[in-house]
PyMOL CGO cylinders between C-alpha atoms (Angstrom):
from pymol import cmd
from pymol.cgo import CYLINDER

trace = [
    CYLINDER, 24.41, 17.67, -19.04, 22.47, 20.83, -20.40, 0.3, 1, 1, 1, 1, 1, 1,
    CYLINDER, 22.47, 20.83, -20.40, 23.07, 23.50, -17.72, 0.3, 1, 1, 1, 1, 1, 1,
    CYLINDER, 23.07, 23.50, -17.72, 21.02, 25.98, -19.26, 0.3, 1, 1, 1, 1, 1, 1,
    CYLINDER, 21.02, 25.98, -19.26, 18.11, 23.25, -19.00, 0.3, 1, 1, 1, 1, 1, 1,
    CYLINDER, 18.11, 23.25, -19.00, 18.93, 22.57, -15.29, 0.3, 1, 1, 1, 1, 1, 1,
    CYLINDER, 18.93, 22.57, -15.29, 18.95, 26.01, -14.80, 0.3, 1, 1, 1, 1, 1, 1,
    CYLINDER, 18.95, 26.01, -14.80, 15.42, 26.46, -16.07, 0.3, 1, 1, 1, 1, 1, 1,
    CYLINDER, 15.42, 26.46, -16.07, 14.35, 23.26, -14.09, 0.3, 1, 1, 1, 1, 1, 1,
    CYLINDER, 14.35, 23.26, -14.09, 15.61, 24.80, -10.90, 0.3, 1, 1, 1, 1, 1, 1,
    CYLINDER, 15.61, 24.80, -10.90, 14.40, 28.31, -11.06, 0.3, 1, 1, 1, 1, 1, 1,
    CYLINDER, 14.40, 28.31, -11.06, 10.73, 27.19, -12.34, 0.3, 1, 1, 1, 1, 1, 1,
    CYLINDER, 10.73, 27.19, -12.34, 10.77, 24.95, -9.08, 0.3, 1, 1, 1, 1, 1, 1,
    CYLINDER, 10.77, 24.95, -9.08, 12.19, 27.75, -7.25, 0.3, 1, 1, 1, 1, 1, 1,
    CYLINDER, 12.19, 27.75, -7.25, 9.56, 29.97, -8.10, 0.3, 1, 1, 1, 1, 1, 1,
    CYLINDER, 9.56, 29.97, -8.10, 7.39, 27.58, -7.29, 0.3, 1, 1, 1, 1, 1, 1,
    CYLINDER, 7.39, 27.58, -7.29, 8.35, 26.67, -3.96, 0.3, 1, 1, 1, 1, 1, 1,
    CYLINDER, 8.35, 26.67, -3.96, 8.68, 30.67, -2.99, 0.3, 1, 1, 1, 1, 1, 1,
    CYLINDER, 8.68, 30.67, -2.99, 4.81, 31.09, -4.25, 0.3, 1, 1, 1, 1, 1, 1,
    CYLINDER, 4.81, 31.09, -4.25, 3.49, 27.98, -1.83, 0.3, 1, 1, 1, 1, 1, 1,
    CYLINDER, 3.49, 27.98, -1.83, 5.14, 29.11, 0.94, 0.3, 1, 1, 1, 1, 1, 1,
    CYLINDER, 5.14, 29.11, 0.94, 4.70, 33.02, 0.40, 0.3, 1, 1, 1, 1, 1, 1,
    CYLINDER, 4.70, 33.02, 0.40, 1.11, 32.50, -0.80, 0.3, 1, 1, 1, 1, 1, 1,
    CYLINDER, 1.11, 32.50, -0.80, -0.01, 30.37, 2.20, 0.3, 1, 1, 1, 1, 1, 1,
    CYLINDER, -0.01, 30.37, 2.20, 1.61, 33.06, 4.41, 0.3, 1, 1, 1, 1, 1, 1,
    CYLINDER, 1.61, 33.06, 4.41, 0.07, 35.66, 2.58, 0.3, 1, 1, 1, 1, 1, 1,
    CYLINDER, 0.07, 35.66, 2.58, -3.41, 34.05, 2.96, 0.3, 1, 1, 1, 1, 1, 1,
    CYLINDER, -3.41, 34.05, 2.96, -3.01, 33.52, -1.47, 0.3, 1, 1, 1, 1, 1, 1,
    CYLINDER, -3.01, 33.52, -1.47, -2.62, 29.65, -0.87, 0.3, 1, 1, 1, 1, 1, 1,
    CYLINDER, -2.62, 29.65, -0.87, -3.92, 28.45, -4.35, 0.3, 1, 1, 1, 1, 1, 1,
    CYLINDER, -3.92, 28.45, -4.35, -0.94, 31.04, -5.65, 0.3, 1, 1, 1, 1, 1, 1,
    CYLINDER, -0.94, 31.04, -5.65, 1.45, 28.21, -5.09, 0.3, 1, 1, 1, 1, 1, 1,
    CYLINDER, 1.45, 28.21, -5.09, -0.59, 25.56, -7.07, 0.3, 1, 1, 1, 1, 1, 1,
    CYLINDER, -0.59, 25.56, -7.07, -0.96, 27.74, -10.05, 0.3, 1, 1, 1, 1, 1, 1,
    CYLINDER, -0.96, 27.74, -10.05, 2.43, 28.92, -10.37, 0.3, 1, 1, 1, 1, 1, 1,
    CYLINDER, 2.43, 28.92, -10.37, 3.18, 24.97, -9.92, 0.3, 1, 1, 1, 1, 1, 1,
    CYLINDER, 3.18, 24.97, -9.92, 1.05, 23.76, -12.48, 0.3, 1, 1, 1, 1, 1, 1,
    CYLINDER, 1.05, 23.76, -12.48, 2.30, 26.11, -15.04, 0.3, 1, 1, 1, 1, 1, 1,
    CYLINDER, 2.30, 26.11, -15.04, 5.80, 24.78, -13.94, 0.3, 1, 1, 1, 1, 1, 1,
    CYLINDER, 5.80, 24.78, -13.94, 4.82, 21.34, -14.50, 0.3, 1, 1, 1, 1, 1, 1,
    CYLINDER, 4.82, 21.34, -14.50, 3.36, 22.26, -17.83, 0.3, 1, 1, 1, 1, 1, 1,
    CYLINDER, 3.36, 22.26, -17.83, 6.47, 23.72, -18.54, 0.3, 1, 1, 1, 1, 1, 1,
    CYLINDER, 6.47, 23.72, -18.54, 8.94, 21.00, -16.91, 0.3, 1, 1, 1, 1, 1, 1,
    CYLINDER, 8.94, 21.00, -16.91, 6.53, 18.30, -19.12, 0.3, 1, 1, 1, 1, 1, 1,
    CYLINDER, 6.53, 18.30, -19.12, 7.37, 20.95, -22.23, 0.3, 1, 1, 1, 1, 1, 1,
    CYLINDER, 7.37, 20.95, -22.23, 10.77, 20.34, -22.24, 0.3, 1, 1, 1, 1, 1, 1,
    CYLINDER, 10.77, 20.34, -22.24, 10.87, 17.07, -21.20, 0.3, 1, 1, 1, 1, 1, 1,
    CYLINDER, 10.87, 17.07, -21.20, 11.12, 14.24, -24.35, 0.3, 1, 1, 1, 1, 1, 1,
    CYLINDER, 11.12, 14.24, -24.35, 10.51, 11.31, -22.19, 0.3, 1, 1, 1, 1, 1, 1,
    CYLINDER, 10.51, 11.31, -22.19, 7.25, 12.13, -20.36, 0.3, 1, 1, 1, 1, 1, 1,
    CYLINDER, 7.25, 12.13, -20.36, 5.72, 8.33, -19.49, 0.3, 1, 1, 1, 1, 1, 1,
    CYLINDER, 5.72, 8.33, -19.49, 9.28, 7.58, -17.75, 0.3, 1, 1, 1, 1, 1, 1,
    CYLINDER, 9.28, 7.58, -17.75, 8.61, 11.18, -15.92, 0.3, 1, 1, 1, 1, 1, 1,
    CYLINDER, 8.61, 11.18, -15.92, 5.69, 10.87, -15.22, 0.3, 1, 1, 1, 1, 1, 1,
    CYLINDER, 5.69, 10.87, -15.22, 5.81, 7.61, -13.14, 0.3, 1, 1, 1, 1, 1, 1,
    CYLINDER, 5.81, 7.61, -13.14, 9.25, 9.27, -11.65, 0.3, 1, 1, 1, 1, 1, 1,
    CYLINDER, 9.25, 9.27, -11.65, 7.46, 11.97, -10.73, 0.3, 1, 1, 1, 1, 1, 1,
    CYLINDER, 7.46, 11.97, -10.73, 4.66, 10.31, -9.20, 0.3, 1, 1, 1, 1, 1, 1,
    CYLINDER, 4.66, 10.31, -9.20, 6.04, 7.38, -7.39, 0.3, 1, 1, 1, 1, 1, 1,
    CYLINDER, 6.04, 7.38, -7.39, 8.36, 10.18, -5.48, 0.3, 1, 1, 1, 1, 1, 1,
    CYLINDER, 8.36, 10.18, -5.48, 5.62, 12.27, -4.81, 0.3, 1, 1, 1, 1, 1, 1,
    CYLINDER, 5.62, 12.27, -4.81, 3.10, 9.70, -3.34, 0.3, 1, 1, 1, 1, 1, 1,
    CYLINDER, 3.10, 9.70, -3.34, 5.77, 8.46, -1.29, 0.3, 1, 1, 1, 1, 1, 1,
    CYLINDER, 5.77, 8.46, -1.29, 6.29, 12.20, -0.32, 0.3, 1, 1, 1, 1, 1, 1,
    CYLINDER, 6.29, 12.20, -0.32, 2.75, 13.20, 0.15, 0.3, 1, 1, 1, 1, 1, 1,
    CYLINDER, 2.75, 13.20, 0.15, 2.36, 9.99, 2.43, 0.3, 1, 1, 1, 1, 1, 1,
    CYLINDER, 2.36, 9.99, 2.43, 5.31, 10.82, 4.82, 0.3, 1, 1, 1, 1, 1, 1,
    CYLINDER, 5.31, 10.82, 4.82, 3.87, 14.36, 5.35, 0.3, 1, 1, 1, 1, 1, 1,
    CYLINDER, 3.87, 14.36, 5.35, -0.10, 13.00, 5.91, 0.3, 1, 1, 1, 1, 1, 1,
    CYLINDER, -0.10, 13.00, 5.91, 1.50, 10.78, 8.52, 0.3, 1, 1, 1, 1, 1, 1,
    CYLINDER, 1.50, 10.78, 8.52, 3.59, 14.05, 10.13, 0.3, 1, 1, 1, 1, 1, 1,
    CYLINDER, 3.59, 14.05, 10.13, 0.53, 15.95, 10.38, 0.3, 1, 1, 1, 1, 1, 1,
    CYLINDER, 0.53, 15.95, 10.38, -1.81, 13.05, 10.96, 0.3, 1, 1, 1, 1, 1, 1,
    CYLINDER, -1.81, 13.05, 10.96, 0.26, 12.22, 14.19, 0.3, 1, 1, 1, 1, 1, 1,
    CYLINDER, 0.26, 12.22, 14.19, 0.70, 16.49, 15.18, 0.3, 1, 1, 1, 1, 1, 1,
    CYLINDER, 0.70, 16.49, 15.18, 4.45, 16.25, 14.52, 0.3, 1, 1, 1, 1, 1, 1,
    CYLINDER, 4.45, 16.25, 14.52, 4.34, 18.63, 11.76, 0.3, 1, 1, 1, 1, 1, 1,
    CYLINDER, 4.34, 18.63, 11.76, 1.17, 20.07, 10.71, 0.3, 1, 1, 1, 1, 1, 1,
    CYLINDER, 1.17, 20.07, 10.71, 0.57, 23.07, 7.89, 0.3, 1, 1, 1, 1, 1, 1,
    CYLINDER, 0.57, 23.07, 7.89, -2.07, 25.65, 8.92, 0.3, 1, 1, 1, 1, 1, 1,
    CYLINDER, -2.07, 25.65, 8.92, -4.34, 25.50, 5.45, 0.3, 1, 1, 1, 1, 1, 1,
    CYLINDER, -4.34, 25.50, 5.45, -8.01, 25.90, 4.47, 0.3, 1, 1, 1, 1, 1, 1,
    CYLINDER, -8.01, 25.90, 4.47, -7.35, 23.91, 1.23, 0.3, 1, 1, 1, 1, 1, 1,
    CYLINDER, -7.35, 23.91, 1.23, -6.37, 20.48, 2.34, 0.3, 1, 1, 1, 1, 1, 1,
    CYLINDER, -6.37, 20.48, 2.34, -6.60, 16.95, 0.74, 0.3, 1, 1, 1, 1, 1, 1,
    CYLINDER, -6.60, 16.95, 0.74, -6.49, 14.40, 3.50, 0.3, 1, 1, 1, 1, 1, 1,
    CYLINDER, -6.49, 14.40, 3.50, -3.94, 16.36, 5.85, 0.3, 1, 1, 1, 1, 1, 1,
    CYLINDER, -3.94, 16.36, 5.85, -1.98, 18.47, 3.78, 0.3, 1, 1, 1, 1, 1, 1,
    CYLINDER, -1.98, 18.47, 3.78, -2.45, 21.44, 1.90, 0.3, 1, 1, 1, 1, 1, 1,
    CYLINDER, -2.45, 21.44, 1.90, -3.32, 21.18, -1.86, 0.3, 1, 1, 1, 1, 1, 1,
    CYLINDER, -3.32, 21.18, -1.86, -0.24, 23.15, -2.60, 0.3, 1, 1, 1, 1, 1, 1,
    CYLINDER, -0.24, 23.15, -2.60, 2.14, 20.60, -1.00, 0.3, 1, 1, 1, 1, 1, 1,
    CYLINDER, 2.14, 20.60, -1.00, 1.03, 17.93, -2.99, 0.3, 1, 1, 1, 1, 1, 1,
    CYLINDER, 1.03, 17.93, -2.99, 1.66, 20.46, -6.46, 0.3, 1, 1, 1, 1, 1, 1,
    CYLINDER, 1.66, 20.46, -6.46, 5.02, 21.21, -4.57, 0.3, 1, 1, 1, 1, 1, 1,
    CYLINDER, 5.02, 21.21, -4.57, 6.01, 17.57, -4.26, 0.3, 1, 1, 1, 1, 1, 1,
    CYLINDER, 6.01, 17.57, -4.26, 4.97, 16.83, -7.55, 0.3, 1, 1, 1, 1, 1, 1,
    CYLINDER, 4.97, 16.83, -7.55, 6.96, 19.62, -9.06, 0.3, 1, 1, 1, 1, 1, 1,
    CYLINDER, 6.96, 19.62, -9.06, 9.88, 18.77, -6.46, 0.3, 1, 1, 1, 1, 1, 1,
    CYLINDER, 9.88, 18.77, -6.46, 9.73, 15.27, -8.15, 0.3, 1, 1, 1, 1, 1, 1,
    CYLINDER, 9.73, 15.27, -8.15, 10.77, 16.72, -11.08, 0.3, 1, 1, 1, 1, 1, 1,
    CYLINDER, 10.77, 16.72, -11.08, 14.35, 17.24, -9.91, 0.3, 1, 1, 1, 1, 1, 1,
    CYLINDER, 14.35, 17.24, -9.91, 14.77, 13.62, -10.25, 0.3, 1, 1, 1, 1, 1, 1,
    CYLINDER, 14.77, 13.62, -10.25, 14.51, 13.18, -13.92, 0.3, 1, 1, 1, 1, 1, 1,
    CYLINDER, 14.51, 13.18, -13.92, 16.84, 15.94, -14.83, 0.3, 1, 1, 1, 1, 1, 1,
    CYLINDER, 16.84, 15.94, -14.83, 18.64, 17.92, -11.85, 0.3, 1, 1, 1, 1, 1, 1,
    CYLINDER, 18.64, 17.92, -11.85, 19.84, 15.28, -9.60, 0.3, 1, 1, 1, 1, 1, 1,
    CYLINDER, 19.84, 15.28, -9.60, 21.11, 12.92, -11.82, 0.3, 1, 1, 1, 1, 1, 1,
    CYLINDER, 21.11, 12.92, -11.82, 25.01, 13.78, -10.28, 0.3, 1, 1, 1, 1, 1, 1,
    CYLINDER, 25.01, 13.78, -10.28, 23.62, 11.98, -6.98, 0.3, 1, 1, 1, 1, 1, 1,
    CYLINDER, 23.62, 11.98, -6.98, 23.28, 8.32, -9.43, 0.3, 1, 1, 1, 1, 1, 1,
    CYLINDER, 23.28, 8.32, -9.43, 25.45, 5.86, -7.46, 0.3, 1, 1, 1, 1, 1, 1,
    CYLINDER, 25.45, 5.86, -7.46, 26.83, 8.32, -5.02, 0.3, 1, 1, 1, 1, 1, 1,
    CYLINDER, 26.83, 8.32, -5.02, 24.77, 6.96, -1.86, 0.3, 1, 1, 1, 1, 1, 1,
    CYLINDER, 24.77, 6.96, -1.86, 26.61, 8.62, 0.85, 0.3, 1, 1, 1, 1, 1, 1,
    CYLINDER, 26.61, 8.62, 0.85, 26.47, 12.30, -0.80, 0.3, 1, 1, 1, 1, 1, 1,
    CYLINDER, 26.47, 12.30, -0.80, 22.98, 11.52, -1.80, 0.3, 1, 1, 1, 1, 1, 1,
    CYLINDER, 22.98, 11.52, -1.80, 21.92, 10.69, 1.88, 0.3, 1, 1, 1, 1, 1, 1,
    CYLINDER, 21.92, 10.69, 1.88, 24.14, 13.66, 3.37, 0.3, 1, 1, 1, 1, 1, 1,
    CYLINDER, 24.14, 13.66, 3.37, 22.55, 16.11, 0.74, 0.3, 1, 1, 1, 1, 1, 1,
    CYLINDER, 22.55, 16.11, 0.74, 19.16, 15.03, 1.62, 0.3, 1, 1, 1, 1, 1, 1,
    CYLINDER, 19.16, 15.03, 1.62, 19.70, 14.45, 5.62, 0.3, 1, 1, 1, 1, 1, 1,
    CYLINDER, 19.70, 14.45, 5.62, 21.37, 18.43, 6.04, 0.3, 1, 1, 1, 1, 1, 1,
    CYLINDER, 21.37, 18.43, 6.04, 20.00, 20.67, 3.15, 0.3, 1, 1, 1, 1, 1, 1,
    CYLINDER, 20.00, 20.67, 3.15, 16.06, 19.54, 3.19, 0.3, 1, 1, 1, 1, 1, 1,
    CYLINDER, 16.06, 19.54, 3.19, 14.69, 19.54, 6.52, 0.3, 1, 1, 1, 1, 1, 1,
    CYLINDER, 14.69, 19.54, 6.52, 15.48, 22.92, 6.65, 0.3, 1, 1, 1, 1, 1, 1,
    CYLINDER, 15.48, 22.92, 6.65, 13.24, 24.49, 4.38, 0.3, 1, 1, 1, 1, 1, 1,
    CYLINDER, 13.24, 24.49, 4.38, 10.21, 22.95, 6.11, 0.3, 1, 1, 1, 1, 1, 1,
    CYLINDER, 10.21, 22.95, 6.11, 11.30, 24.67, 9.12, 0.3, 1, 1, 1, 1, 1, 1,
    CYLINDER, 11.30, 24.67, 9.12, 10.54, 27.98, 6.86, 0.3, 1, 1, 1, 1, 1, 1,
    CYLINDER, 10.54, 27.98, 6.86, 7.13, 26.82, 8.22, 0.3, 1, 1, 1, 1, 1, 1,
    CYLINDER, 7.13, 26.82, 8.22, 7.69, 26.87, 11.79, 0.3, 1, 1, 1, 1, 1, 1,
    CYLINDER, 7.69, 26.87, 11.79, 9.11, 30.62, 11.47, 0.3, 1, 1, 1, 1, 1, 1,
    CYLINDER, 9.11, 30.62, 11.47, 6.86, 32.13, 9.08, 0.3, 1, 1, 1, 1, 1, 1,
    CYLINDER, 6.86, 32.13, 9.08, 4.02, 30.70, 11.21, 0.3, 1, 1, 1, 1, 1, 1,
    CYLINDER, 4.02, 30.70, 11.21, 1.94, 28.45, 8.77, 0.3, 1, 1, 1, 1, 1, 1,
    CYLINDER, 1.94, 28.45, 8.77, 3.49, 25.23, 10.33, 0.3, 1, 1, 1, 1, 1, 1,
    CYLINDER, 3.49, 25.23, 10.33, 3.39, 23.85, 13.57, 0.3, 1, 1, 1, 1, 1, 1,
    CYLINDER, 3.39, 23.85, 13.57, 5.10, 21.03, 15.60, 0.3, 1, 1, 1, 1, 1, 1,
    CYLINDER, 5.10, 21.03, 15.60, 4.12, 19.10, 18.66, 0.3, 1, 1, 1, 1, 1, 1,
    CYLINDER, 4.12, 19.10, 18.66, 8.45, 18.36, 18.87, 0.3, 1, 1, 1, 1, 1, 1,
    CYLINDER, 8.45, 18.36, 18.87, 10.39, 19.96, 17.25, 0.3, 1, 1, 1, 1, 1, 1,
    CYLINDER, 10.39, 19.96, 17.25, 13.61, 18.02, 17.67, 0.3, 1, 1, 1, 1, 1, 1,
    CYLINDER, 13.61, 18.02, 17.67, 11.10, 14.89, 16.46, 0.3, 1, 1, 1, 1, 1, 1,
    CYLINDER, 11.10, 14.89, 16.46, 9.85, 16.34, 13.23, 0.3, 1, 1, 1, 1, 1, 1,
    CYLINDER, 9.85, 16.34, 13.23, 13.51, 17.65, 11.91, 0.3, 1, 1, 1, 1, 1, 1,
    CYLINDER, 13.51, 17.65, 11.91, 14.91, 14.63, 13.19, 0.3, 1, 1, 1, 1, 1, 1,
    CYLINDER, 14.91, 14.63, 13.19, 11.81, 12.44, 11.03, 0.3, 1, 1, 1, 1, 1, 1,
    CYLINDER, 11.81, 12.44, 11.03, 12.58, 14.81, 7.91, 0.3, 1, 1, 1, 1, 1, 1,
    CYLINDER, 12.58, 14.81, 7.91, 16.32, 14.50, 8.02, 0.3, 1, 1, 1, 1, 1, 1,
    CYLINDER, 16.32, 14.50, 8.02, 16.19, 11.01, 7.85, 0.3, 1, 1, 1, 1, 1, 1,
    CYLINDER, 16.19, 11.01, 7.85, 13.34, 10.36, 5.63, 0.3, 1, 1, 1, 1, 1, 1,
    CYLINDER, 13.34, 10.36, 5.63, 14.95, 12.83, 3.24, 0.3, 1, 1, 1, 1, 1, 1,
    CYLINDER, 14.95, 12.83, 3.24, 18.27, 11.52, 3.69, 0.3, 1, 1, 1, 1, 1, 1,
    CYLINDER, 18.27, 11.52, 3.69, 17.07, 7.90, 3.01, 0.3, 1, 1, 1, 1, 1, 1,
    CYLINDER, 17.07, 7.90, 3.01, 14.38, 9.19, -0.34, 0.3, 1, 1, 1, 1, 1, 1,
    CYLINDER, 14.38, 9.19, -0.34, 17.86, 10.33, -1.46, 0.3, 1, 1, 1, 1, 1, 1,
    CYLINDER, 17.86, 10.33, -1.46, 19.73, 7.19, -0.87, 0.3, 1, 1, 1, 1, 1, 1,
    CYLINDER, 19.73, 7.19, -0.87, 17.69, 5.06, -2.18, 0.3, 1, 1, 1, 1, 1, 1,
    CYLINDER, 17.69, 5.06, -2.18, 17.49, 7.74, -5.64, 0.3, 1, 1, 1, 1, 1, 1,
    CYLINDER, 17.49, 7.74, -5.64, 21.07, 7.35, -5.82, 0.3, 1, 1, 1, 1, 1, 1,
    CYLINDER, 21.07, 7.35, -5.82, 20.61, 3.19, -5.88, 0.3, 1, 1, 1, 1, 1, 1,
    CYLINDER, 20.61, 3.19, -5.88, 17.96, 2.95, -8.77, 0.3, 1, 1, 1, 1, 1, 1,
    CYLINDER, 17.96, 2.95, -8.77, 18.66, 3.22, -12.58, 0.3, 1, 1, 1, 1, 1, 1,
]
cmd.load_cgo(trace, "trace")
């Protein structure tokens, strides 16, 4: 395992994430989707594998980007944003894509560790979408109904991770 590689991965995403959330909130949303696709860039860079990444990292982030159409389809969980596709803002779909990349390098330690995988996923994510909800460029009809959704979509996109080679 390189750390200093990991290290990279996670503070590019990092950086990322902080930019989509800061820049929606301070009315910069497209700051998040630059900073995101010069991570990706970046993350592809580095990577020596890219067709196996690539389908990785798009196969988790449709899955992702349908989850959180249906939240704010339905009003559970909506993002206040100008630049949507579908429901979502533009820079959640660059966020899940460069999330997505944690897969093919970072969270390789979850492999056949189900339980962890699901805990790590269930507690730590859910979380950061309620960033949202506090900063004021989310909304939630419940709630109780949307964490409770995210912890255990998150905990089960984790599971299953864990379960595939």
């Amino acid at each position: 395992m390189n750390f200093k590689k990991i290290f990279i991965i996670l503070s590019g995403f990092q950086l990322t994430w902080l930019s989509c959330i800061f820049g929606q909130y301070f009315s910069i949303p497209l700051l998040g989707v630059f900073i995101g696709i010069l991570y990706l860039l970046f993350f592809f860079y580095l990577n020596k594998d890219r067709k196996n990444t690539l389908k990785i990292i798009i196969f988790i982030s449709l899955i992702g980007c349908i989850f959180d159409n249906l939240l704010s389809f339905f009003g559970i969980f909506v993002i206040n944003s100008k630049y949507t596709l579908i429901y979502i803002p533009i820079w959640l779909i660059i966020l899940w894509l460069c999330f997505s990349s944690l897969f093919v390098e970072v969270f390789l330690f979850l492999k056949n560790r189900p339980i962890i995988s699901f805990l790590l996923g269930f507690f730590l994510v859910p979380p950061t979408y309620y960033v949202g909800i506090v900063l004021n460029i989310a909304n939630s009809s419940s709630l109780i109904t949307a964490m409770s959704l995210m912890a255990f979509f998150w905990g089960l996109l984790f599971f299953f991770y864990s379960k595939f080679k």
